[in-house]
N, C-alpha and C positions, 0 to 999 in steps of 0.2 A: 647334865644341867650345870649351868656357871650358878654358882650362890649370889643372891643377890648384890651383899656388898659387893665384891669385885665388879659385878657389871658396873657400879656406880663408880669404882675407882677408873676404870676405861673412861668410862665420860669425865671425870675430875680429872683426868692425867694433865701435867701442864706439857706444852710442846718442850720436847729437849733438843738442844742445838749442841753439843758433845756426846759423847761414846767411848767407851773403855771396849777394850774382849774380853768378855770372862767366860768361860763355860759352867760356870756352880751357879747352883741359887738356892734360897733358904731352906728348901726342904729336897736340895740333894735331888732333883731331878732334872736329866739332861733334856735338849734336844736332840736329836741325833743329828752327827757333824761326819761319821764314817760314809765314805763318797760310794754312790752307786755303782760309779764306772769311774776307777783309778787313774784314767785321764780322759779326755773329749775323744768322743769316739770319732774317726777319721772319715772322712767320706771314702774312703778305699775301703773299711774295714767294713762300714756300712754296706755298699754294695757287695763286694763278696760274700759276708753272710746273709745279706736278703736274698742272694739269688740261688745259694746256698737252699737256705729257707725255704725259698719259692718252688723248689724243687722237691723237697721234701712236705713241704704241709700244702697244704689246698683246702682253705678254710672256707666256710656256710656263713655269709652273713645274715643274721638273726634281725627281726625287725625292722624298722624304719632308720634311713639317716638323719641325724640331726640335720634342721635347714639353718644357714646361715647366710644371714645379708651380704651380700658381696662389697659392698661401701661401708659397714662399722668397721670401728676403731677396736673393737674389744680382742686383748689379747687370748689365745686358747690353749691351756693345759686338758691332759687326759689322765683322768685319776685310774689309776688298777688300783688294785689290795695287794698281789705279791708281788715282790719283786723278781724276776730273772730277766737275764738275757734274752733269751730267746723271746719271750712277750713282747720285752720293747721291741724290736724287730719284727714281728708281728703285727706290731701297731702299726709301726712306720709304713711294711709295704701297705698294709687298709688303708693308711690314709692316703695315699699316695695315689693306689688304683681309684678309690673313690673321689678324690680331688677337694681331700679335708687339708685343712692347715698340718703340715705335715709334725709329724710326732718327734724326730729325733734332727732335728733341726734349730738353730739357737733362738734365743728369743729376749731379744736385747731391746728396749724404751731407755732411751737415755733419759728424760724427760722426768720418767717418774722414779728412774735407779734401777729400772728391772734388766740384770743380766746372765740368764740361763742357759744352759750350753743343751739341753732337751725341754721339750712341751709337755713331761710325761712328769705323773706325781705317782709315787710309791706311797701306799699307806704303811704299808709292812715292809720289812728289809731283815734280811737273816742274821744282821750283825747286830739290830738294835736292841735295847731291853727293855724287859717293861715298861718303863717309865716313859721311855723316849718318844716323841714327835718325829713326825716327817719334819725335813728341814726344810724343803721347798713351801711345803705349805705354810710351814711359817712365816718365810720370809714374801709371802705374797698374800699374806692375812697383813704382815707390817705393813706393804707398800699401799694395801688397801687403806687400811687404818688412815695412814699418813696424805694418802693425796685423794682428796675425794671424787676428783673426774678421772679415778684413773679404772677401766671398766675391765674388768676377768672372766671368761666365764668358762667354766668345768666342765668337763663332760666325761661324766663316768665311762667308764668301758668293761664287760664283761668277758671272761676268755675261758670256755670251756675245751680241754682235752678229753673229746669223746662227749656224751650225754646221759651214760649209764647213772642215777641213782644208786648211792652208797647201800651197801647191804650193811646191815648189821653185823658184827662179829664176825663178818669175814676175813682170811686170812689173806686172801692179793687184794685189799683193800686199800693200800696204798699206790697200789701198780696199774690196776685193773678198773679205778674209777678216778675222774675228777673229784678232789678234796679241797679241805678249807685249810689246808697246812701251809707254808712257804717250800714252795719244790724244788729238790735240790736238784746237783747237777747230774743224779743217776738219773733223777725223776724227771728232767727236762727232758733227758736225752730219750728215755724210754717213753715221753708224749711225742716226741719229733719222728720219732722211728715208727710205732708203734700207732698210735693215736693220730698221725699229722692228716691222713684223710678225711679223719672225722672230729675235726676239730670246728669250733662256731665262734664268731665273734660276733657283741653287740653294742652296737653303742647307745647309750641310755639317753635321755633328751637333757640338753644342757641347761645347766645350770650358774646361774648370776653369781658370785662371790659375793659382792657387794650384799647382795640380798639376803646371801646366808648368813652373814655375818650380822645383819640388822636384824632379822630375826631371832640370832639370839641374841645379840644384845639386849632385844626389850623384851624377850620372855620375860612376864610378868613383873614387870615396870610398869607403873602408872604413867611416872611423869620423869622420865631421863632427863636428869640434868647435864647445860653445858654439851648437848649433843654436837654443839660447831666444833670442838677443842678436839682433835686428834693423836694419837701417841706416837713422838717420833722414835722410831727402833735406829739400831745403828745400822749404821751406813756400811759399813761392809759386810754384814747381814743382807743387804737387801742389793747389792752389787755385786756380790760374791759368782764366780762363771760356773761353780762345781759345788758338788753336796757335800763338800767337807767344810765351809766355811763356818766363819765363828756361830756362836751361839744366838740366833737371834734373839733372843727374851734376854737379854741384857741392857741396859741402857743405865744413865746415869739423871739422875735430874735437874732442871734449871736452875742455874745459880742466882738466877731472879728472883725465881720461887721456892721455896723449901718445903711447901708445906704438906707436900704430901709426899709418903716415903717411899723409896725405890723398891722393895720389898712386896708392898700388896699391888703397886702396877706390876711389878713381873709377876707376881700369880694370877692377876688377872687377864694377860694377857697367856699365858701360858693352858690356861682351864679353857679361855676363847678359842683358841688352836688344837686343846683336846675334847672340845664337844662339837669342834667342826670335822674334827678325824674321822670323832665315834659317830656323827651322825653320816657321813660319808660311807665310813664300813656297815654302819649298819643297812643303809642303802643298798649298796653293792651286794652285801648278807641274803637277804630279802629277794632281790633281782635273780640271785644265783637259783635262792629256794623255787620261787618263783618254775624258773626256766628247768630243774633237775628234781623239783618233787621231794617227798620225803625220802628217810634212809629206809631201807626194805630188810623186812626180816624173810628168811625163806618160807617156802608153804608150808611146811610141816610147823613149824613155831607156830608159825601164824593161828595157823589152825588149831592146837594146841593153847595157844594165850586164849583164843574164841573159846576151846569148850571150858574150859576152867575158868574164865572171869564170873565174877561174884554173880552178875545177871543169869548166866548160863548153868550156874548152879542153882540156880534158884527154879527155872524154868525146868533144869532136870528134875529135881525132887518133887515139883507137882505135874509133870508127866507122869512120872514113876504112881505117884500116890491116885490119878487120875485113871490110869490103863492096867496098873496090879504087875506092871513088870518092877525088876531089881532097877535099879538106880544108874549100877553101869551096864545094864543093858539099856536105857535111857538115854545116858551117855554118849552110847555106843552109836545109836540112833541120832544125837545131836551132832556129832563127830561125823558121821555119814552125808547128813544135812550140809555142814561147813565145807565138805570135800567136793560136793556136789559144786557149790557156788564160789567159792574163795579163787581167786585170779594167781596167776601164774608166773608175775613179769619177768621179762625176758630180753633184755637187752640186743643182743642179736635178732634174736625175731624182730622187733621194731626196727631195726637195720634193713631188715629182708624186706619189711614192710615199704618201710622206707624207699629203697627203690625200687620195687617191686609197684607201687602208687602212683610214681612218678612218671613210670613207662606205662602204665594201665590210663592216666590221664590224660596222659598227650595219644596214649591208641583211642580212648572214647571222648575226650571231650575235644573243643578248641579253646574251653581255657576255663580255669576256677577263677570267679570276681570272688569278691570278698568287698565287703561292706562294714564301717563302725567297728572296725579290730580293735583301734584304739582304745576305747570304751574298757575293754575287756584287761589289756594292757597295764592299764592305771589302776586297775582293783586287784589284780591276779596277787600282788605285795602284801597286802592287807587286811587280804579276805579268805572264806572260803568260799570257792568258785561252785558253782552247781549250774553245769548245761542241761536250759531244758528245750531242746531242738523239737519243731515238727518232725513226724517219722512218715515220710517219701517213697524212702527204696533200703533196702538192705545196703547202699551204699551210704547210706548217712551214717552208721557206724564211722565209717574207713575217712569219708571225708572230710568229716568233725573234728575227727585225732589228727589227719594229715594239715589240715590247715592249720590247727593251733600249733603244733609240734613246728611245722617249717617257721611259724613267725615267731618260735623262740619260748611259747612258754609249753608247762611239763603238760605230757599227755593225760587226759581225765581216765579215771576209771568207769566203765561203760555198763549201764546194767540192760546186759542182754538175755533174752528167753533164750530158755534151755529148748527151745526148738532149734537153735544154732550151734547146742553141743552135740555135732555131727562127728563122724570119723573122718581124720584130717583136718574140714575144718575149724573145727573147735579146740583141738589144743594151740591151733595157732592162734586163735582170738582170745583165748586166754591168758596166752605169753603176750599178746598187745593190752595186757590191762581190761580184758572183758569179765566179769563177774556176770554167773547165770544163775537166772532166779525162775522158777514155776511158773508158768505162764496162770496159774490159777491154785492157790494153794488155803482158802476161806476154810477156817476150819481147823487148822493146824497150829495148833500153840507152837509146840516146839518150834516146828521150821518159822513160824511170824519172828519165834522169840530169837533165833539165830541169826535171822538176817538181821533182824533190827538192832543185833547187837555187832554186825557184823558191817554194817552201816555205821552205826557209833565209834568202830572202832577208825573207818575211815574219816569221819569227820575230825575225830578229835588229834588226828596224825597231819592234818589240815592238808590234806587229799584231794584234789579237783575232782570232779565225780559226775558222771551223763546220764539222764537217763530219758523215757521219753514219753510223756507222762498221756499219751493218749492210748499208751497201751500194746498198740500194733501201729501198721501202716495205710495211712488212710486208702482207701481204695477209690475216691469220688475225687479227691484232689484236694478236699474241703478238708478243714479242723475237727478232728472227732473229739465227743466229749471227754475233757481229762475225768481221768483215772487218779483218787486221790493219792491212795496208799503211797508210794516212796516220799511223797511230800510229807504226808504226817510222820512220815519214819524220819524225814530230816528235819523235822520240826521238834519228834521226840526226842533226835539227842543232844538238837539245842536247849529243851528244857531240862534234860538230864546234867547237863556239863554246860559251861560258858564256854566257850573254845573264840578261836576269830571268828567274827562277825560271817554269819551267812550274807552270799547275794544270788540272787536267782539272776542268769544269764537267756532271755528266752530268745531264739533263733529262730530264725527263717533260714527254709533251703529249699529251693527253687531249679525246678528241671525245665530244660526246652526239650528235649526226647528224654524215657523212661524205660530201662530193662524189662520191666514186668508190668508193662503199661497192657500190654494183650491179656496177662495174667489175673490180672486187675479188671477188665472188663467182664469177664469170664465169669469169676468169681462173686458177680457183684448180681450177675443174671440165674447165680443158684449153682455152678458146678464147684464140686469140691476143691476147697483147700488144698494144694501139692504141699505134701510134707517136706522140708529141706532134707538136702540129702549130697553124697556127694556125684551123685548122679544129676541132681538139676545143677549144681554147679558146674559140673563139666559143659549141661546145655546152655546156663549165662555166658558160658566161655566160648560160645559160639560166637557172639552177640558183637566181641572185642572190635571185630574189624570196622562195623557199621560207626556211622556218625551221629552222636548224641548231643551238638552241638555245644554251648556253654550249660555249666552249673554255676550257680549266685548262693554265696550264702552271707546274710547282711543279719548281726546280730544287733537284738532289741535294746530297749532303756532298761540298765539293770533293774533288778527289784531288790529292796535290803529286806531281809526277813525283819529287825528291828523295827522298821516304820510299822510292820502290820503289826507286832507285837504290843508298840504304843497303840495305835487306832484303836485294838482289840480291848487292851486292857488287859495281856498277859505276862503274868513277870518270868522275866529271865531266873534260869535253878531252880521251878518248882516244881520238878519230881524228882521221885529219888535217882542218884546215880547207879543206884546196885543191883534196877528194876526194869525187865522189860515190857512187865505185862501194867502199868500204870496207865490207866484211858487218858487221854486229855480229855478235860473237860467242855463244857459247852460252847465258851468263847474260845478256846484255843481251836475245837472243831470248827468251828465256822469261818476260823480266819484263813484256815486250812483249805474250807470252799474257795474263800475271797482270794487265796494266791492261787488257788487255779486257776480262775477266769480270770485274774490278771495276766497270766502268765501267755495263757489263749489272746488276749485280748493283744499283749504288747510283739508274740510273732507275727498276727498279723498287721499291725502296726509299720512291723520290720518290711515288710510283702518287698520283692520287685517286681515291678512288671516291665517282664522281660519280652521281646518279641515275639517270642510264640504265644505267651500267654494273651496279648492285645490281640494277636491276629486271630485268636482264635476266638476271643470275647467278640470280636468283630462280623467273622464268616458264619459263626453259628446263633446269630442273631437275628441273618439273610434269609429271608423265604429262601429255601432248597441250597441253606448254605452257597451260595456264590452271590456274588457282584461284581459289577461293572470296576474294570482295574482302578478307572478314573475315581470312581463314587467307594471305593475302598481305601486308595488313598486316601481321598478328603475323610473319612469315619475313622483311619488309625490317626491322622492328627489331629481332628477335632479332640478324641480321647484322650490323646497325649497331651493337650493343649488346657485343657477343662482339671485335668490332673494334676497340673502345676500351678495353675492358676488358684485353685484350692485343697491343697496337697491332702490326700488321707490323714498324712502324719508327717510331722520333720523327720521321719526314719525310714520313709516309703520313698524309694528309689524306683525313678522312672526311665525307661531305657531314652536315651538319644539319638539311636540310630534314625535315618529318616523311614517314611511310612515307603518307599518306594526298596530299600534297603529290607524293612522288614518283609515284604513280598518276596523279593528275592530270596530271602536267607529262608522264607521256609517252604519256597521248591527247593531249595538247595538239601533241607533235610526232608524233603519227599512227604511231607504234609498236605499238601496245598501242590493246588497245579493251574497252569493256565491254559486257557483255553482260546488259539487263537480268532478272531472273529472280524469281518470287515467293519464292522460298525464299532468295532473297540474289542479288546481281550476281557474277557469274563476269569476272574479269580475263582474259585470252588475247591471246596475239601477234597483233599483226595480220597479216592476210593478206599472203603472201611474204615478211615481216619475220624470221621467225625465225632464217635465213640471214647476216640482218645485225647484228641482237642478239649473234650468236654471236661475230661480234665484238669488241661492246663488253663481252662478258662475259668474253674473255679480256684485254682489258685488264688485269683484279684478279683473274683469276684464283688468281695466284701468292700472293694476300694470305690466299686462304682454303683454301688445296689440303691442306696438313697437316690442316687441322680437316676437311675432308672424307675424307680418307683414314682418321684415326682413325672417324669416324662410319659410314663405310662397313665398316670392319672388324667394330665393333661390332654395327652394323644385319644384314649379311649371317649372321652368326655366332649372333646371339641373346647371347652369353653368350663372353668372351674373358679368359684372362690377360694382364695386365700386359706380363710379362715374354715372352708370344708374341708379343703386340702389338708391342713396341720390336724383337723380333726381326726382322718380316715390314718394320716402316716401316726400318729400319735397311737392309737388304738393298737396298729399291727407292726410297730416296732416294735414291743418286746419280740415280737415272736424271731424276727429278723434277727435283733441282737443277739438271742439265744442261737440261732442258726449258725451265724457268719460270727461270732464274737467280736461286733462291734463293740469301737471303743469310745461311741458319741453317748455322753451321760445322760438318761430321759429327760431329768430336770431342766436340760437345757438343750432340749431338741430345735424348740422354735426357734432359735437365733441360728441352731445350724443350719434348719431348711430352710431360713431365707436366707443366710450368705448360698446355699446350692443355688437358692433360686434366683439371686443377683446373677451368680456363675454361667448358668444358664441364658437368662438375659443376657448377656455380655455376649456372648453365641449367638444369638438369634436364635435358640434355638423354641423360644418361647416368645410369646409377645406381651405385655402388660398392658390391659385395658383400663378405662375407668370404673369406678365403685370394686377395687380392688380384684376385679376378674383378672385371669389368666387366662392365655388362649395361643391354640395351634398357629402356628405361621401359615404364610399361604400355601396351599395344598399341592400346588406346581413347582414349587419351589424346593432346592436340593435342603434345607434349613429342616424342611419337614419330615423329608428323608431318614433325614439324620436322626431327627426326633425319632422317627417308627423304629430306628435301630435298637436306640438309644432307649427304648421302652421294654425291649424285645427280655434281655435278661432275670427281670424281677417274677415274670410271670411264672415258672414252673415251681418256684416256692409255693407263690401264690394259690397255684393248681393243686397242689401238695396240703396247703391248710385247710382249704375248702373241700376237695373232696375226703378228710380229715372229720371236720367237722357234721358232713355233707352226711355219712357212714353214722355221726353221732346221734343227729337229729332223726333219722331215718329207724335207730335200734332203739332211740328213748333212752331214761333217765334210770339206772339201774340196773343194768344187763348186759354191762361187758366192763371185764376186767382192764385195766392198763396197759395188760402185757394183749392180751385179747387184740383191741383194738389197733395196736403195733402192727401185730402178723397180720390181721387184715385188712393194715392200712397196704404194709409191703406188700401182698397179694394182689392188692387194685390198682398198686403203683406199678408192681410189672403184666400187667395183662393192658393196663394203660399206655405204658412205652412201648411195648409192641406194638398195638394196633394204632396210633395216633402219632406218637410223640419218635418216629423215625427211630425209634429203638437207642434213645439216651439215655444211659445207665443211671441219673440221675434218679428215676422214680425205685431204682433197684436199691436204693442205699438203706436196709432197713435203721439205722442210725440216726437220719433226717427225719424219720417217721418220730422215733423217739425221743428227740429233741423238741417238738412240736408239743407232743404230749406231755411230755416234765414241764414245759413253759404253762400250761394250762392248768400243771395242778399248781404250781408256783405260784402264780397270777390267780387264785382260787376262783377259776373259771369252771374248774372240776374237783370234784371233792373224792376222796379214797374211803373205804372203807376198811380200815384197818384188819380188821376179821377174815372179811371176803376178799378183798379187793376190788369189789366192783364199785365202776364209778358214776357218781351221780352229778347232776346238772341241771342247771335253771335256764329261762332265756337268753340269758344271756349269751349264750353260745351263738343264739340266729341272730342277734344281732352283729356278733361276730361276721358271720356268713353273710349276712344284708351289704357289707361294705366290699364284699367281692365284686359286684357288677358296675363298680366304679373300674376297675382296674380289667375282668375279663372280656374277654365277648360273650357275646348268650349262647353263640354255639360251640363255644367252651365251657362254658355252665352249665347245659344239657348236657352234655359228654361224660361231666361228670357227675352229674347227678344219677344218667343212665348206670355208670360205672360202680358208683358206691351204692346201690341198689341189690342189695341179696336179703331174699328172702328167710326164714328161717331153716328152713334146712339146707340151705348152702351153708349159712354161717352154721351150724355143729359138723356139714360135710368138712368145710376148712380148718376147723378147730380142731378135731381129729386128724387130720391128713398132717396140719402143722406139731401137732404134740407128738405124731408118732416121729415123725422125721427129724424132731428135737430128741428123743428117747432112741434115737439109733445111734444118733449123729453121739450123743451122749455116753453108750457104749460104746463106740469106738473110741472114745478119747482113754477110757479108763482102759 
């Protein structure tokens, strides 16, 4: 920070029209004047070491190019922190291939005095001391000072040799990793030799001089006085071709004016030049952390620090005094715990990984999109990061690290089930930063008490960290209900410690083909779980040669744990540090819910809707799944069209390709086929596909369920008010919201369903009558068509609550538990998609059954018996059920009314058949 007075002496400086050379000033600290490079390096000298260079290093460039305007005037330096040779050269070729303003090239304005023999700024220089300044940057802080049109702008640059994270107390610590030291010429040469393959450069997004400098000038100045008056530095200071020239912070003062001494302007301007350094390296500092992570201790330490920290002692002694063992057998147990889960990293391995990914993506996909990086970019300096990804496929592991890792910042640690600590490959996920946890461990002080302190310890090391808070991997394609536990554990050791600022990162990751997409169907229709192993791996690696076309992963609107803490009302510090087993209390619990559902709410937010998933929302909306190619077309762009016109979210990304493009591309991946025909080609699922589509179609479901809900109200109806309309969708939104984690607030529903229902209109797809009716278009007309599509989605929800409730009304008001009516929802749900519903796994999801019933007790539409758990109910349920025959047919109403129809001893036959097959299923797992 400059002290106040001095900034005020900058603004009072009078302009000086002479100059002396001194190199002292009143408290004895220099600039540095000792020159970079002994003379102007030569254009010969230049190219034979670049190409030198070029042959030797083969650098990764790390995130985005700066863009710059081809017409300003702005001149451009590139800041590093160390000095060497070989960097600058480094720089120069990047700029050169990339076709930036080149690095080691002069950069002469007669105009404003500015004449430099390189574009490059050294923070650091091996020959300067403590005290000393960059001289460049001095004398372009002067030139700024002095002419106020004259425009600079910076751009940091980052240069990693290799990417390994510093070990602690290691001994090739100086040899073996990128460090924050000035690198001498052993250590150049052993990055050139050694290190030059895996080497990365980054160029940081530029930055204004002018701007820097104004900001700190008016840190906390009211009222700057005399802001027009600028400081003239001397002239050959600011002329000077080479970094040995005089001392800039010299100058002498007007012999017009006297009245202010030479003395506090050159401290003033000296402290301006060292808090634009420090804020510069600390920048760079940050960017580096950022990209390489913290310094690593090995496992053993590590391990070791976990069981002795003051929490873990503590959790020993009331195990011990809890179970009647000794203490260090307790110990021994919590040390067990830690070895189980503690990660591995592994610099080579991530190497392996490294291309190893690279050649498995271009064998499976045709291409990784990536969505909103920057978002992540800007925080990663700041914060501490916390990815909370949708979980897809076993490849969101690999693909989360890989994309963050190639755009430059440090890999998250991953909290993966120890159903992945397999032989083989679990030491390798380990060595990539995977930490494994119990897929179910309720009950377990100890082990709660180690992870959570084992968590604490990554946060407060400010650790990027993944985990995926639904628990498993959805199997319907849909958002499972979050799983709170790792968020209150990171909620707990922000109340434990202050560390940097949490942010929740929530992602989307988005497949057009799935490895375990067969597996997944399977699984959903009642056959068991296939344990990981490296036997089903070897069978994924079957899979390699097939086409998976693209993967999208488009990350969400950060969350700051701060805001919820304010909302809540929870102070930052208030548990002890030295405590694992401290509950949070009621509002820190519930804020806990609250960043769940947000967290649900802003992936799908993120959604893309990628080709496959449209065309699938499209074909399996078609009586017998097929359409006419023509009336397919016009249904993927209507979609696409209605999409952008009222976008789900400014994060919701819609594909571009055209609707004739997406037909193509998914014969092309053996989806969909066509069928040729004289009277036109018929589009249709392909065979056994429809099951997997259903999938990809709940993907974005959630993007279009409102606009189908109105459509189907409309469409079933012929003819609807307004205001019945917002009645019937008002009533059976939560249940939607709860389902699809919409992100539309109830409060303010009605303004959304009429901009949909403007949307609509605007389509034709609806017609507006008078005394505010709504009504189908004409019935010959392709408008209506669309409409019937366009209805076709909301319905198996729909089918799903009703015969839900359908099952409620029918056993009465006290005689079936929670869990009761779950299994017998899922029982009616698949004995239903088989015989009706073409065998779509959606009724198989016992999860959606579950979701239904927690919104019921929530919405205290059903009351718990805390005792029993049976649950009881008023009318209001059939009123509920009353608003289905807006939206079904009647002979979809019977069907399921037939269906949820059991007597009583079918229901104790199925309670028994389900409790025993839970009570096996149950042994087997122990």
């Amino acid at each position: 920070m400059i002290p106040k007075f001095l900034k005020k002496r900058i603004f009072k400086a009078p302009v000086v029209d002479n100059v002396t050379d001194t190199t002292q000033t009143s408290d004895h600290t220099k600039v540095a004047t000792t020159t970079y490079t002994k003379a102007p390096i030569s254009q010969l000298y230049r190219k034979i070491s670049g190409q030198v260079l070029d042959v030797a290093v083969k650098p990764k460039l790390l995130g985005e190019l700066p863009e710059f305007d081809a017409d300003d005037q702005m001149l451009t330096f590139y800041v590093l922190q160390d000095y060497s040779r070989s960097n600058s050269i480094l720089i120069d070729l990047q700029t050169q291939e990339y076709k930036l303003p080149p690095a080691l090239v002069g950069v002469k304005d007669s105009i404003h005095h500015i004449d430099e023999n390189a574009s490059i700024i050294f923070l650091h220089h091996p020959k300067a001391k403590d005290h000393q300044l960059s001289p460049r940057l001095s004398r372009l802080v002067a030139a700024s000072l002095q002419y106020p049109d004259l425009q600079i702008r910076l751009v940091p640059v980052s240069i990693l040799w290799g990417r390994a994270p510093e070990k602690e107390d290691s001994l090739f610590k100086l040899l073996m990793t990128d460090n924050w030291e000035d690198p001498s010429i052993t250590k150049q040469l052993f990055n050139i030799g050694v290190m030059g393959r895996d080497t990365f450069v980054q160029f940081h997004p530029a930055q204004n001089l002018r701007t820097i400098i104004h900001d700190s000038l008016h840190d906390g100045l009211e009222e700057p006085e005399e802001t027009e008056q600028s400081l003239d530095f001397a002239n050959s200071a600011m002329t000077s071709d080479s970094e040995d020239s005089v001392d800039a912070d010299n100058a002498v003062t007007d012999n017009k004016d006297n009245r202010h001494a030479l003395v506090p302007v050159a401290d003033a301007n000296r402290e301006l030049v060292r808090s634009l350094q420090q804020q510069l390296n600390v920048y760079l500092d940050k960017q580096r952390a950022s990209m390489l992570g913290p310094d690593l201790s090995d496992r053993r330490n590590l391990v070791d620090k976990l069981v002795y920290s003051p929490a873990i002692k503590h959790a020993v002694e009331s195990e011990a005094t809890a179970t009647g063992i000794t203490e260090r057998e307790a110990r021994s147990v919590a040390k067990g715990y830690a070895n189980e889960m503690v990660n591995d990293y592994s610099y080579p391995i991530i190497r392996i990984f490294d291309r190893f990914l690279t050649w498995l993506w271009t064998q499976l996909y045709d291409g990784v999109e990536v969505h909103h990086f920057e978002r992540v970019r800007e925080l990663a300096m700041d914060y501490e990061i916390i990815y909370v990804p949708c979980h897809r496929s076993h490849v969101d592991y690999l693909l989360l690290s890989y994309v963050i890792y190639k755009r430059g910042l440090s890999i998250p640690y991953v909290a993966a089930g120890d159903n992945l600590d397999v032989p083989v490959l679990g030491p390798f996920l380990r060595g990539a930063v995977a930490f494994f946890i119990r897929r179910s461990f309720r009950g377990n002080a100890l082990y709660t008490a180690v992870l959570r302190e084992y968590m604490h310890s990554l946060i407060t090391r400010k650790t990027p960290i993944e985990y995926f808070i639904e628990g498993g991997r959805s199997r319907s394609g849909r958002l499972l209900p979050p799983k709170m536990g790792m968020i209150a554990m990171t909620v707990h050791s922000q109340l434990r410690q202050t560390n940097k600022p949490v942010v929740f990162i929530p992602t989307y990751i988005g497949y057009e083909r799935i490895m375990e997409g067969g597996t997944y169907v399977g699984e959903l229709k009642g056959k068991p779980k296939e344990s990981e192993s490296l036997l089903g791996l070897l069978k994924v690696s079957r899979k390699i040669e097939r086409i998976f076309g693209n993967v999208h992963l488009s990350f969400g609107t950060p969350l700051h744990l701060s805001d919820f803490m304010q909302k809540f009302d929870v102070p930052a510090d208030s548990l002890p540090a030295d405590r694992t087993d401290t509950p949070l209390d009621d509002k820190a619990s519930a804020m806990v819910d609250n960043i769940g559902i947000k967290i649900m709410q802003n992936i799908n937010k993120a959604a893309v809707v990628n080709p496959v998933s449209l065309l699938s929302l499209v074909l399996l909306s078609a009586p017998k799944a097929a359409l006419d190619e023509d009336i397919c077309r016009e249904q993927i762009a209507l979609y696409q069209s209605i999409a952008r016109q009222m976008p789900y979210s400014e994060d919701t990304v819609i594909t571009d390709m055209s609707p004739q493009h997406i037909i193509d591309y998914g014969i092309k991946l053996k989806l969909i086929e066509r069928i040729p025909h004289i009277l036109g080609d018929i589009i249709q699922v392909a065979e056994k596909q429809a099951a997997l589509l259903s999938y990809f179609r709940n993907n974005i479901l959630h993007v279009f369920i409102l606009l189908s809900f109105l459509a189907a109200l409309v469409a079933r109806n012929g003819r609807i008010k307004r205001s019945r309309l917002d009645g019937i969708v008002s009533q059976l939104y939560p249940f939607l919201q709860s389902e699809l984690f919409l992100h539309y607030p109830a409060h303010g529903l009605t303004e959304t369903l009429n901009q949909k229902i403007e949307n609509m209109l605007s389509h034709g797809l609806i017609v507006e009558l008078d005394d505010d009716l709504l009504s189908v278009p004409d019935a010959n007309s392709s408008c209506y068509q669309q409409l019937e599509v366009l209805a076709t989605p909301v319905g198996q929800s729909l089918e799903r609550y009703f015969m839900t409730l359908a099952l409620l009304a029918q056993q009465g008001s006290g005689n079936l538990t929670a869990e009761e009516v779950v299994d017998l929802c899922h029982l009616l749900g698949q004995r239903l998609s088989v015989l009706y519903a073409d065998d779509i796994p959606d009724f198989f999801d016992r999860s959606l059954f579950l979701s239904f019933v927690n919104a019921l007790l929530r919405l205290d539409y059903l009351q718990k018996n805390e005792e029993t758990g049976v649950l009881t109910f008023d009318k209001r349920i059939d009123d509920i059920a009353h608003h289905a025959k807006y939206v079904l047919s009647p002979d979809m109403m019977q069907i399921l009314q037939q269906v949820s129809s059991l007597d009583e001893e079918a229901i104790i036959h199925a309670i028994t058949e389900i409790s025993d097959k839970k009570q096996r299923k149950f042994g087997r797992k122990r």
